[in-house]
C-alpha positions in Angstrom: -4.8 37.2 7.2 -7.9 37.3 4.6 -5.3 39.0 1.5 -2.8 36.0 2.8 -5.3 33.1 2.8 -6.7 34.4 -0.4 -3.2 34.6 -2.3 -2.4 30.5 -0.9 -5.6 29.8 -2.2 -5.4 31.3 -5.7 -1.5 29.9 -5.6 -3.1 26.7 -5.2 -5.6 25.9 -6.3 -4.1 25.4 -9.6 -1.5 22.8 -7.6 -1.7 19.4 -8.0 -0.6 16.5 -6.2 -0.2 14.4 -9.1 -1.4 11.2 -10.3 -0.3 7.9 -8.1 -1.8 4.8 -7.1 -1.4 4.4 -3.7 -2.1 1.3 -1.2 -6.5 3.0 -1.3 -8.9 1.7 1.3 -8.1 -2.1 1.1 -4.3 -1.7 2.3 -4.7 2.0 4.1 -7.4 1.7 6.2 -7.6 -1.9 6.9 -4.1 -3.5 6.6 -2.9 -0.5 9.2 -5.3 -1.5 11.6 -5.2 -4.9 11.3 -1.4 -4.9 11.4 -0.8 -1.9 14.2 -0.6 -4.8 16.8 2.0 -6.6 15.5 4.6 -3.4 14.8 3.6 -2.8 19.0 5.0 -5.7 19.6 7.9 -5.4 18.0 8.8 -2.0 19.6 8.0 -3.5 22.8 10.7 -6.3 22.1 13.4 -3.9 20.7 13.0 -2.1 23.3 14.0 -5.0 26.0 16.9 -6.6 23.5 19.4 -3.8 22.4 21.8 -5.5 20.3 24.7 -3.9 19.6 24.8 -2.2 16.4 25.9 -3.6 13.2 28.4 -2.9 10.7 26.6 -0.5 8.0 26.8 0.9 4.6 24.0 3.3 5.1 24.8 6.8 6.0 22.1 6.9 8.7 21.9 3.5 10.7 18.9 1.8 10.0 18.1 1.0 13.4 18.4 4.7 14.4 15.7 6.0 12.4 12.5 5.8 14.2 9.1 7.5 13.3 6.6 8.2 16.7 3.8 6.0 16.5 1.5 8.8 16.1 2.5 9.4 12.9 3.2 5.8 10.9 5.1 3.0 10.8 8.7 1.4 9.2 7.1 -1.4 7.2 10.4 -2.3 5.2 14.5 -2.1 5.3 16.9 -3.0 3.4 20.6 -2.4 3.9 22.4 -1.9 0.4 25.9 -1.3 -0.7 26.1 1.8 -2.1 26.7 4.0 0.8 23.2 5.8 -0.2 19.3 5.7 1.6 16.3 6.3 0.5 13.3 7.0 2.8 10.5 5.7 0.7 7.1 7.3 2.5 4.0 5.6 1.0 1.9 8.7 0.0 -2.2 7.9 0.5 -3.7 10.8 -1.5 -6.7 12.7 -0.6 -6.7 11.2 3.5 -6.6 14.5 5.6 -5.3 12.4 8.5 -2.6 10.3 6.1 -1.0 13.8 4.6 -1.0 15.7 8.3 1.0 12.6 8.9 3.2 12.5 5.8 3.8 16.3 7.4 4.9 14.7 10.8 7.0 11.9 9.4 9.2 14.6 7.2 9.2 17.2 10.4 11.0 13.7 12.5 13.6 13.0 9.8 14.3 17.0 9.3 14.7 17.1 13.2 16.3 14.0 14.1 18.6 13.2 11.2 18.8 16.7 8.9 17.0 15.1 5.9 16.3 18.5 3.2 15.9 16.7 0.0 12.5 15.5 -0.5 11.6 14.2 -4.0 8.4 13.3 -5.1 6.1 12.4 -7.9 3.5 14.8 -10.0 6.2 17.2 -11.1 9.7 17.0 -12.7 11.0 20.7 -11.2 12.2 22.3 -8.2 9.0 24.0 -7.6 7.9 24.7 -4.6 6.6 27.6 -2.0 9.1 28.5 0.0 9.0 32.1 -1.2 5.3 32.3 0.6 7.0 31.9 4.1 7.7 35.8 3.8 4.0 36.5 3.4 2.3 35.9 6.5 3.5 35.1 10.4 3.8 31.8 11.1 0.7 30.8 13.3 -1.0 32.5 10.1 0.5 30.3 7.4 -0.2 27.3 9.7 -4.4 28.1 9.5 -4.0 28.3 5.8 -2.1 25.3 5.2 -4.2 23.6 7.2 -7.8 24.3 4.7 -5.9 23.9 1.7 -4.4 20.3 3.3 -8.3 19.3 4.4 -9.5 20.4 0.8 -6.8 17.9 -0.3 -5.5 21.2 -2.2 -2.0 20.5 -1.1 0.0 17.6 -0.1 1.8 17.1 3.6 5.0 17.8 2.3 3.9 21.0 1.0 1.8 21.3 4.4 5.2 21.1 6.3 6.7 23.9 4.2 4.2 26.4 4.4 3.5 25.3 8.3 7.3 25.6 9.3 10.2 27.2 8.7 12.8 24.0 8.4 14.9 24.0 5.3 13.8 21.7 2.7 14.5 20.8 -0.8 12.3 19.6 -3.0 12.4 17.7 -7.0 9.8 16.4 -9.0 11.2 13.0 -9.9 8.4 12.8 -13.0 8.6 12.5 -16.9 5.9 14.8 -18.2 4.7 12.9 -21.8 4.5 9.7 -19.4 3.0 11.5 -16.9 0.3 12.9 -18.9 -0.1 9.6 -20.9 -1.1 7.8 -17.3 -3.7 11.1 -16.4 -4.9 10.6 -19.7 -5.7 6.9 -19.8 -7.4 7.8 -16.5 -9.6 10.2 -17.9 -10.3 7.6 -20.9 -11.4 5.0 -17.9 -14.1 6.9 -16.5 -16.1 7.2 -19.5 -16.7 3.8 -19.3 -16.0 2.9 -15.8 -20.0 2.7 -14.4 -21.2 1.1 -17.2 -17.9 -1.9 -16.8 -18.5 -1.5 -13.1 -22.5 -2.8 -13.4 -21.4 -5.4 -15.3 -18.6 -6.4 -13.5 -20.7 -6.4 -9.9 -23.6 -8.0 -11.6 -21.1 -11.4 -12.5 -19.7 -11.1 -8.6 -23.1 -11.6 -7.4 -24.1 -14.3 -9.8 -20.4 -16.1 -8.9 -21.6 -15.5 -5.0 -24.7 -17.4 -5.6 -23.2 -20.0 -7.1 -20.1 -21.0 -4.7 -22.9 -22.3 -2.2 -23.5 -25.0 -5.1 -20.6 -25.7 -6.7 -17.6 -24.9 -3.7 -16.4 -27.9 -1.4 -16.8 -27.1 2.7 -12.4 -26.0 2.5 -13.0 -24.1 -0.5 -16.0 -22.2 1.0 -14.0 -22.1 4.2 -11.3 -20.5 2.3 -14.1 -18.1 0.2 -15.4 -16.7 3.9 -12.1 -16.4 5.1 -11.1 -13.8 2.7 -14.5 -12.3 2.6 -14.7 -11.6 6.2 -11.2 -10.3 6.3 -12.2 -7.8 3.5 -14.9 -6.5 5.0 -13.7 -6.0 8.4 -15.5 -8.6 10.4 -12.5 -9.9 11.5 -8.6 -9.1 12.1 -5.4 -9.9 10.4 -4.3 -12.3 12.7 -7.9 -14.3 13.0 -7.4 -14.5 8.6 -4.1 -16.1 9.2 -5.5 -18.2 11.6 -8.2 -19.7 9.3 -5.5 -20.2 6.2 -3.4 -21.4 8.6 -6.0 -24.1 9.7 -7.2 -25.3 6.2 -3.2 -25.7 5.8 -2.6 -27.7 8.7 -5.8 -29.9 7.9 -4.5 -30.3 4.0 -1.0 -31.0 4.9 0.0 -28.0 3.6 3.7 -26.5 4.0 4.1 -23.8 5.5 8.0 -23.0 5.7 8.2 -21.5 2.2 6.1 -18.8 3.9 9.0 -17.1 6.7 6.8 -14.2 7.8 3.5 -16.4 7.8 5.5 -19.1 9.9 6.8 -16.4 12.3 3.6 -14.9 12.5 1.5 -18.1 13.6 5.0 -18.3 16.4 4.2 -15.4 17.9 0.6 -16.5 18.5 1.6 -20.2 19.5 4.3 -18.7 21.5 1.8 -15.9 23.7 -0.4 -18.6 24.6 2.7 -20.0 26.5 4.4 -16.7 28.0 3.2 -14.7 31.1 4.0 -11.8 30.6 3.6 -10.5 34.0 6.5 -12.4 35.1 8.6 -11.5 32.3 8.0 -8.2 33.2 8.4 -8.1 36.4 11.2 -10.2 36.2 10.3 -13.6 38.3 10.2 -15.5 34.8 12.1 -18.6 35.0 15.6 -20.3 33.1 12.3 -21.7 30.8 10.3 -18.7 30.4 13.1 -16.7 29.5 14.2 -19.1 27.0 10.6 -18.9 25.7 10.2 -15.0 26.0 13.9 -15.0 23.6 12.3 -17.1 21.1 9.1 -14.6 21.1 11.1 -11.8 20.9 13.3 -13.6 17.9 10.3 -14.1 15.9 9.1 -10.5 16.3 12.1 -9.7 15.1 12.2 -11.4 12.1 9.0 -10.6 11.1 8.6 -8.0 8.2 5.4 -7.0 8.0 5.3 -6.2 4.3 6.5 -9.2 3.2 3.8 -10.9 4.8 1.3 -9.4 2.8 3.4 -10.2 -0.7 3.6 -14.2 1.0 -0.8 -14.0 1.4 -1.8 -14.8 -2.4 0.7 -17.1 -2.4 -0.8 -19.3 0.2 -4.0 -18.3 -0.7 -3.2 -19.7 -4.4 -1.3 -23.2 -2.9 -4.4 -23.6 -1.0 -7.1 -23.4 -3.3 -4.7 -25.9 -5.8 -5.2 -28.4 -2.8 -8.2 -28.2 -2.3 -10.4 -27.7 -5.6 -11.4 -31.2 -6.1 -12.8 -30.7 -10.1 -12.6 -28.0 -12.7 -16.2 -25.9 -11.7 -14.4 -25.5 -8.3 -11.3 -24.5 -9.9 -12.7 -21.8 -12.8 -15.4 -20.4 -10.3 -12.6 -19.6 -7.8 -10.1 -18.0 -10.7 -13.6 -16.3 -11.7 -14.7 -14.8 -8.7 -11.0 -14.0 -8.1 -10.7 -12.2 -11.3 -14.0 -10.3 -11.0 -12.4 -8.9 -7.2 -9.6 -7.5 -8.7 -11.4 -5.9 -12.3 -13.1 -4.1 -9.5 -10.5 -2.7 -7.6 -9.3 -2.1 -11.2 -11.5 0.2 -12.2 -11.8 1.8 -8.8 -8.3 3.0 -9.1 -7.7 1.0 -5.8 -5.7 -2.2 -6.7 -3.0 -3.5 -4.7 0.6 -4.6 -5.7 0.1 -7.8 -4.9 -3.6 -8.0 -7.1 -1.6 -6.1 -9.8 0.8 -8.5 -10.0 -1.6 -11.6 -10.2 -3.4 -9.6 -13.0 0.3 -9.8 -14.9 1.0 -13.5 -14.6 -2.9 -14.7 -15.0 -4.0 -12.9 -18.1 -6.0 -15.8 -19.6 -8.1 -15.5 -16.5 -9.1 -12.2 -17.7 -11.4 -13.2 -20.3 -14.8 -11.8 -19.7 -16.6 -13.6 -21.9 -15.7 -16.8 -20.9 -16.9 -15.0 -17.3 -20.0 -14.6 -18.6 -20.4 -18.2 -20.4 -19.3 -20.0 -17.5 -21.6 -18.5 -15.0 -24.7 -18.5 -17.3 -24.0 -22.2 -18.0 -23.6 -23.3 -14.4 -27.0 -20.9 -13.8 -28.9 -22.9 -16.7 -27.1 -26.3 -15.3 -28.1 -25.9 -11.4 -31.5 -24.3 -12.0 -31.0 -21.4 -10.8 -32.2 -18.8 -13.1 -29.4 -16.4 -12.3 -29.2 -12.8 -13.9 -26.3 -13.1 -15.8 -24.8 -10.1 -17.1 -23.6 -11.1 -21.0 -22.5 -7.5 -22.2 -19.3 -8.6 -22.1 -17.2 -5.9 -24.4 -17.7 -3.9 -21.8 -14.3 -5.3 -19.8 -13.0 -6.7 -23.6 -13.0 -3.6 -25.3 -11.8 -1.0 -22.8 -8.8 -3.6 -21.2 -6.0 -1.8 -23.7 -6.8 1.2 -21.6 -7.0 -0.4 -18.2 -3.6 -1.7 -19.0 -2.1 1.2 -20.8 -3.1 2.8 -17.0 -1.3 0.1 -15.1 1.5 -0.2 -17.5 2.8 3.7 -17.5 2.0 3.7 -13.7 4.7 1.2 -13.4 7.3 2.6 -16.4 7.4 5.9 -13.9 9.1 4.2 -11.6 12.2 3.7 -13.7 12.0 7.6 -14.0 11.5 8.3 -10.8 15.0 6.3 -9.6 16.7 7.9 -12.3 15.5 11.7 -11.4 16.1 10.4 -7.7 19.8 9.8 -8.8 20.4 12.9 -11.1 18.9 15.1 -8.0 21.2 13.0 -5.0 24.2 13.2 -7.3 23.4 17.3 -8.0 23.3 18.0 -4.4 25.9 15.9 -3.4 23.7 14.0 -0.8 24.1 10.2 0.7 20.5 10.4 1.7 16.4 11.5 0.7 12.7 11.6 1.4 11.1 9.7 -2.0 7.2 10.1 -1.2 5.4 8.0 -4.0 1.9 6.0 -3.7 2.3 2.8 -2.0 1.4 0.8 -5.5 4.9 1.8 -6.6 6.3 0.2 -3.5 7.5 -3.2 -4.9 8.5 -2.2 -8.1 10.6 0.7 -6.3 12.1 -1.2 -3.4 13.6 -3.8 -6.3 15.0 -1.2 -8.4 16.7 0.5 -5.5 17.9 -2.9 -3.8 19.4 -3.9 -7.7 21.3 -0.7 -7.5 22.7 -0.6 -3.9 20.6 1.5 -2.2 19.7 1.4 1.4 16.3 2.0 2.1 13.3 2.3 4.5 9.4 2.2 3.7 7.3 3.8 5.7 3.5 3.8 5.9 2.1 6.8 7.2 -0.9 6.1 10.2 -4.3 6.2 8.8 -7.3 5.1 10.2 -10.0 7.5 8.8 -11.7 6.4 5.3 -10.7 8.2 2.2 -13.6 10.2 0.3 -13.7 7.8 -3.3 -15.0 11.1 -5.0 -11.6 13.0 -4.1 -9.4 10.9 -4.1 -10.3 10.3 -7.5 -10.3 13.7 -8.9 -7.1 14.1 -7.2 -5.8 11.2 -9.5 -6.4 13.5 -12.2 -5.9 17.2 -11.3 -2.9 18.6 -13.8 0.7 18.8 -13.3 2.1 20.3 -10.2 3.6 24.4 -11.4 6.6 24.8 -12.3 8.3 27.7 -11.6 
């Protein structure tokens, strides 16, 4: 067992798991929790309505594929044309918990549906370590696989393989110049990432100071909101609630916003059910009728695009109620400020990522600066006002040039995804890929036909920053 352990760890610890951005703390470990409710509810109604299944393209029906709770969630369908699925799992890099899971999610496809082709990011070969199942007895490989999976050594996928003896296939869907040109430009970030970071934190708190001055009672009730919701001192559902509230008090439509409307349903709606009765089955003609239209909006309810309808709402209701232009440049300020954080932290969302794209001109950090050292000098306040502002000017071309080739591998990784599907003559694969490259992924595959499922593997334990950051980095995965 020692020669064994020692040849997996000299195999690899020259491994990588390659560089992604995945959904980090702010989706992982607080959108799952927040939004675990929700997908309970909806099992619970599937579970009492079985509607008979529907005419499908997909090789696998949609509605059979089913992932045990213990190990994740289907955030996201989508039934295409093409007679092909993909099985997108959102990969969270460096999470012990989130890769044992990854592990469990493949083991259920494998099992339940015969998945073997599992392509993935950091890599652009068939390399894998297969060949390493001869080496050691099974309980044997499992111990090992499990230390180099805790040291974030190796990646759930590659857990599963060592761990088992199913047949899988796997293909590095990467393009190694862009590949290395997105490693590189994170390497380039963190020589100047503390000193952008100081200045970046020192404008958040001198924008904090001043909302209590400048804000109007909806916009602060907007500002503590979001705030409260980011730090965890309250639940999805009470967040919703409170935009859902400043909307109903501004006159503020809501019905451009199906998953929000359905969502604020469901919570009207359980006030009204018992559903003791309902289960029991002494509901009335009335309390059926309501259960059904409980059960509808559950159904209709997709979680994920939920969160992509949030900023827009968010957005719509700060338009309606800033009431002068300090409100309305302190907001877009403090707004921009969040996300430069999460920026340089390596833990943006799609959804921030995409507001960064269409609101460039609020990206100016030295109008940040001027603006909140004005309104300092202007309210008395004698705030500490960070002007150093080059340091977000001159280092954007390589924040974005990191963004930018994060999102150019996702047109390589549908096209490898294709050249690999076609080669082995399958209707159907794993594609494990950060949960950043979710949206832009899901819209390439819907424009060409595809079927697919997302699904978010379970993870409620915090990521270590430190790791997951020099996993971002590690080299390319070996190729054989």
């Amino acid at each position: 067992m020692h020669r064994i352990s020692k040849t997996l760890t000299v195999f690899f610890v020259i491994s990588a798991i390659g560089i992604s951005l995945s959904y980090a703390e702010s989706i992982w470990e607080k959108r799952q929790k927040a939004s675990k409710g929700i997908e309970e509810k909806q099992e619970g109604a599937v579970k009492k309505v079985q509607p008979e299944p529907a005419a499908s393209n997909s090789p696998i029906l949609l509605d059979e594929i089913i992932i045990p709770n213990q190990y994740g969630s289907i955030i996201e369908t989508y039934e295409g044309a093409n007679g092909k699925l993909i099985v997108h799992i959102q990969d969270a890099h460096a999470n012990y918990e989130a890769q044992k899971n990854i592990a469990g999610i493949i083991e259920s496809l494998i099992l339940e549906h015969d998945f073997k082709l599992i392509l993935r990011e950091g890599g652009s070969t068939d390399a894998n370590f297969s060949h390493l199942r001869a080496m050691a007895s099974l309980d044997a490989r499992k111990k090992a696989a499990d230390k180099l999976l805790s040291d974030a050594t190796i990646a759930g996928e590659d857990y599963l393989e060592i761990a088992s003896d199913y047949p899988m296939v796997f293909q590095g869907i990467e393009d190694r110049k862009l590949y290395d040109e997105n490693r590189g430009a994170l390497w380039e970030m963190d020589k100047f990432r503390d000193a952008t970071l100081e200045y970046v934190n020192g404008l958040i708190l001198a924008a904090n100071s001043l909302k209590v001055k400048i804000y109007n009672e909806d916009l602060m009730a907007l500002d503590k909101a979001g705030a409260e919701y980011e730090n965890e001192d309250t639940d999805l559902l009470a967040y919703y609630r409170a935009l859902y509230d400043i909307m109903q008090k501004k006159d503020i439509s809501i019905s451009e916003f199906p998953n929000f409307s359905s969502l604020m349903k469901i919570n009207e709606l359980e006030q009204a059910i018992d559903f003791a009765k309902i289960n029991n089955g002494t509901a009335d003609d009335k309390e059926k009728e309501t259960y059904g239209e409980y059960q509808a909006a559950l159904k209709n309810l997709k979680v994920n695009r939920l969160f992509k309808e949030e900023p827009v709402i968010v957005s719509k209701i700060q338009e309606a109620v800033s009431e002068n232009d300090d409100q309305e440049i302190l907001y877009k300020t403090s707004k921009a400020l969040s996300i430069m954080n999460k920026m340089l932290n390596v833990k943006l969302v799609p959804e921030e990522y995409s507001s960064f794209l269409e609101n460039k001109t609020d990206f100016d950090s030295q109008k940040w600066s001027d603006f909140l050292k004005k309104k300092s000098d202007e309210l008395g306040l004698d705030l500490k006002v960070p002007e150093n502002y080059y340091a977000v000017k001159d280092n954007m071309p390589t924040i974005e040039k990191f963004y930018a080739t994060a999102g150019e591998r996702d047109n390589v990784f549908i096209t490898k995804t294709e050249e690999r599907m076609d080669k082995d003559g399958t209707e159907y694969a794993i594609l494990i890929a950060g949960g950043f490259h979710s949206p832009n992924l899901t819209q390439l595959l819907t424009d060409k036909g595809y079927s697919y499922i997302v699904i978010s593997p379970r993870v409620l334990t915090k990521t270590d920053d430190d790791v997951y950051r020099q996993t971002l980095k590690r080299t390319w995965i070996p190729e054989k």
